[in-house]
Residue frames relative to the residue before (quaternion, step in Angstrom):
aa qw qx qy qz dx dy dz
X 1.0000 0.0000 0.0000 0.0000 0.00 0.00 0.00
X 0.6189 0.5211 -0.3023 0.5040 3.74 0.87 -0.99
X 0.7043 0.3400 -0.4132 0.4666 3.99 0.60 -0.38
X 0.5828 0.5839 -0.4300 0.3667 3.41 1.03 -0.58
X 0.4553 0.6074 -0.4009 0.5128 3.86 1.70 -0.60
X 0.8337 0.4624 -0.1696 0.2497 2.91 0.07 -1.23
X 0.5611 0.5620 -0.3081 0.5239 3.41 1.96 -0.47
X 0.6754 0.5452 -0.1626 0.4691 3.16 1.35 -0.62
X 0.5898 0.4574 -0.3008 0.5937 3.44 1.18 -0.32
X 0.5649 0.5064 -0.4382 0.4820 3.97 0.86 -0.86
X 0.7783 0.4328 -0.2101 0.4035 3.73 0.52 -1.57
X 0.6875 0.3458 -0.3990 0.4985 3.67 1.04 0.28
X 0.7597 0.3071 -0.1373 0.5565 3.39 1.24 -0.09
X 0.3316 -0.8798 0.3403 0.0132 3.17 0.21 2.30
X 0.7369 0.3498 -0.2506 0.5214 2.99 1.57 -0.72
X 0.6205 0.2148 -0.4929 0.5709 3.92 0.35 0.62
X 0.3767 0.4257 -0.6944 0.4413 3.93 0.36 1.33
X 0.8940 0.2152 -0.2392 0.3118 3.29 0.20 -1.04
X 0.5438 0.5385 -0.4750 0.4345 3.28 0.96 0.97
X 0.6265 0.4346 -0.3801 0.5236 3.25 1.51 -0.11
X 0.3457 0.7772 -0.2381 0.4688 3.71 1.52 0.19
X 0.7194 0.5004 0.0310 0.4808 2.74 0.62 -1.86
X 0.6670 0.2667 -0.2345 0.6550 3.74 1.05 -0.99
X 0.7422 0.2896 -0.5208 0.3068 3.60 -0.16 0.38
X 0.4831 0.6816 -0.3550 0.4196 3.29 1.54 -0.03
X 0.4111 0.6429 -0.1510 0.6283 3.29 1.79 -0.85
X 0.8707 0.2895 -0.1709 0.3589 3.41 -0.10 -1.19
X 0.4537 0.5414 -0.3719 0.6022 3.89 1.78 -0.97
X 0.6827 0.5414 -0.3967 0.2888 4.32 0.62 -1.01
X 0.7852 0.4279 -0.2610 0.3636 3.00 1.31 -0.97
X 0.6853 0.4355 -0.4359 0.3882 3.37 1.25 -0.66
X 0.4581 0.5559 -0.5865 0.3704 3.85 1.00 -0.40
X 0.6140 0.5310 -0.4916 0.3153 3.93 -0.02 -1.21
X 0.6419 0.5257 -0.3258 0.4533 3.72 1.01 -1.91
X 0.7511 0.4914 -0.3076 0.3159 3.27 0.45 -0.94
X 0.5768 0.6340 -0.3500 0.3778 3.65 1.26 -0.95
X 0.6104 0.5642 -0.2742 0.4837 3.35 1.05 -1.61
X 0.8951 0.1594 -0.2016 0.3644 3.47 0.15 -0.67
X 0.3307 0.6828 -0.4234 0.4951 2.96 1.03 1.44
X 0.5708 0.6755 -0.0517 0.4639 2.36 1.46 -1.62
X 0.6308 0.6131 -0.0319 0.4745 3.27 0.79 -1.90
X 0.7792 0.3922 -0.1200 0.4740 3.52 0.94 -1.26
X 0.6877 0.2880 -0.3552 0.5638 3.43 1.13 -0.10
X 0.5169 0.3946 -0.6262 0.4300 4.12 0.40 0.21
X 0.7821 0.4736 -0.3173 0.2517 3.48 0.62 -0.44
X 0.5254 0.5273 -0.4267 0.5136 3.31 1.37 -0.27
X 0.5381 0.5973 -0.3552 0.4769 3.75 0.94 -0.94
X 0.7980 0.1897 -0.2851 0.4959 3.87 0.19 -0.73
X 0.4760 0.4568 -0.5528 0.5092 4.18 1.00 0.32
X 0.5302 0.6211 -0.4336 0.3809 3.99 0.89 -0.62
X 0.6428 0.6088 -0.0178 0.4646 3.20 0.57 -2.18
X 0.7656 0.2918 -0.3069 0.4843 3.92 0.78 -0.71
X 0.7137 0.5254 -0.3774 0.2685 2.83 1.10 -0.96
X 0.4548 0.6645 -0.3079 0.5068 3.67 1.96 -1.28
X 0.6522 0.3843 -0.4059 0.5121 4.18 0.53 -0.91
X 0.7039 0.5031 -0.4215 0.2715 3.92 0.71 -0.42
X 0.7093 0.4845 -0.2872 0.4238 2.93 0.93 -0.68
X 0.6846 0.5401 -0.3557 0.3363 3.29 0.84 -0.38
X 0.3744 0.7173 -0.2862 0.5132 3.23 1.86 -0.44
X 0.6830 0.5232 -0.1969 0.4701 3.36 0.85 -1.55
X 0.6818 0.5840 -0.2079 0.3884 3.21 0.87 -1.04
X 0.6418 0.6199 -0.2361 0.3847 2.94 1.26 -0.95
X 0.6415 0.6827 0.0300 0.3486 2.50 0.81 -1.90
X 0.7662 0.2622 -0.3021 0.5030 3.42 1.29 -0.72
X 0.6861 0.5930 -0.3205 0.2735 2.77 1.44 -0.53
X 0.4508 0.5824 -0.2849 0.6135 3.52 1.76 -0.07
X 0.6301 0.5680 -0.1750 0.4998 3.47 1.01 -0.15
X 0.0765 0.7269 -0.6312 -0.2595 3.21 0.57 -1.43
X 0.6300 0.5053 -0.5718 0.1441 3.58 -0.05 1.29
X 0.4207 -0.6623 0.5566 0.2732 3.30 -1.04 0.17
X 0.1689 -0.8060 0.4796 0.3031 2.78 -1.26 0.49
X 0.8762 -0.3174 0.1156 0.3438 3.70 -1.41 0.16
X 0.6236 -0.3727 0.4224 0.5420 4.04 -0.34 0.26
X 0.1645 -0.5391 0.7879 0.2482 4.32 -1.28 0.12
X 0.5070 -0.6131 0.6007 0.0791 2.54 -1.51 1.43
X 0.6427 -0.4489 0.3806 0.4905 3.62 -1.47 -0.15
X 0.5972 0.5841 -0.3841 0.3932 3.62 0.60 -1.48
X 0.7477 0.4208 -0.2495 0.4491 3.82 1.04 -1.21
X 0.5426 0.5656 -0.3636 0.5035 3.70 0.87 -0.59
X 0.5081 0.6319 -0.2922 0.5071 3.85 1.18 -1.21
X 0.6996 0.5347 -0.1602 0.4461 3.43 0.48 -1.70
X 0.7467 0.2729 -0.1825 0.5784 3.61 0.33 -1.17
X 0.5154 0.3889 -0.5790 0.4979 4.12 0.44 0.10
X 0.4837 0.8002 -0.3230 0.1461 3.57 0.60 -1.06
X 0.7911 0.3158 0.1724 0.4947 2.27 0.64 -2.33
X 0.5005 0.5992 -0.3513 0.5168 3.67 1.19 -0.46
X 0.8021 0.0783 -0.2642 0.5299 3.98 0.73 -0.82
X 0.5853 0.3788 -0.5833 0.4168 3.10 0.01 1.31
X 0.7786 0.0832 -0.1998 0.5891 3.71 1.36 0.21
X 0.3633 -0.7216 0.5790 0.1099 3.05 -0.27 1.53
X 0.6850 0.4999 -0.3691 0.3804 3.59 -0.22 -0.85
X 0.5818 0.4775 -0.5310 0.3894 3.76 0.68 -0.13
């Protein structure tokens, strides 16, 4: 009942609507910025878990091939692992 006052008071009084407007406009500004950055934040970083993971394998790759070994069948649990991780990082 008390917010329903209070919707009513905002809608007869234009000016403390748009001051109560105003602060959530204010408030949506700041969390979008927080939110950009760590958006931001989350794709340089998936990009360089991409990038290590692409320099590992090729290493591997190398490696056996300078070797001549192979390595063992991937198990399911590992096939599991690399579907995993593949749809949550394209780029690999």
């Amino acid at each position: 009942m008390e917010a329903e006052v209070d919707k009513l008071e905002l809608m007869k009084n234009p000016v403390t609507l748009l001051k109560e407007l105003s602060a959530i406009k204010s408030r949506y500004q700041t969390l979008y910025a927080r939110f950009k950055a760590v958006d931001v934040e989350q794709k340089e970083t998936k990009s360089r878990i991409c990038a290590t993971v692409n320099k590992t394998m090729n290493i591997i790759q190398k490696l056996q091939k300078q070797t001549d070994l192979e390595l063992t069948p991937v198990t399911e649990e590992e096939k599991t692992a690399a579907e995993q991780l593949k749809s949550h990082m394209p780029d690999l």
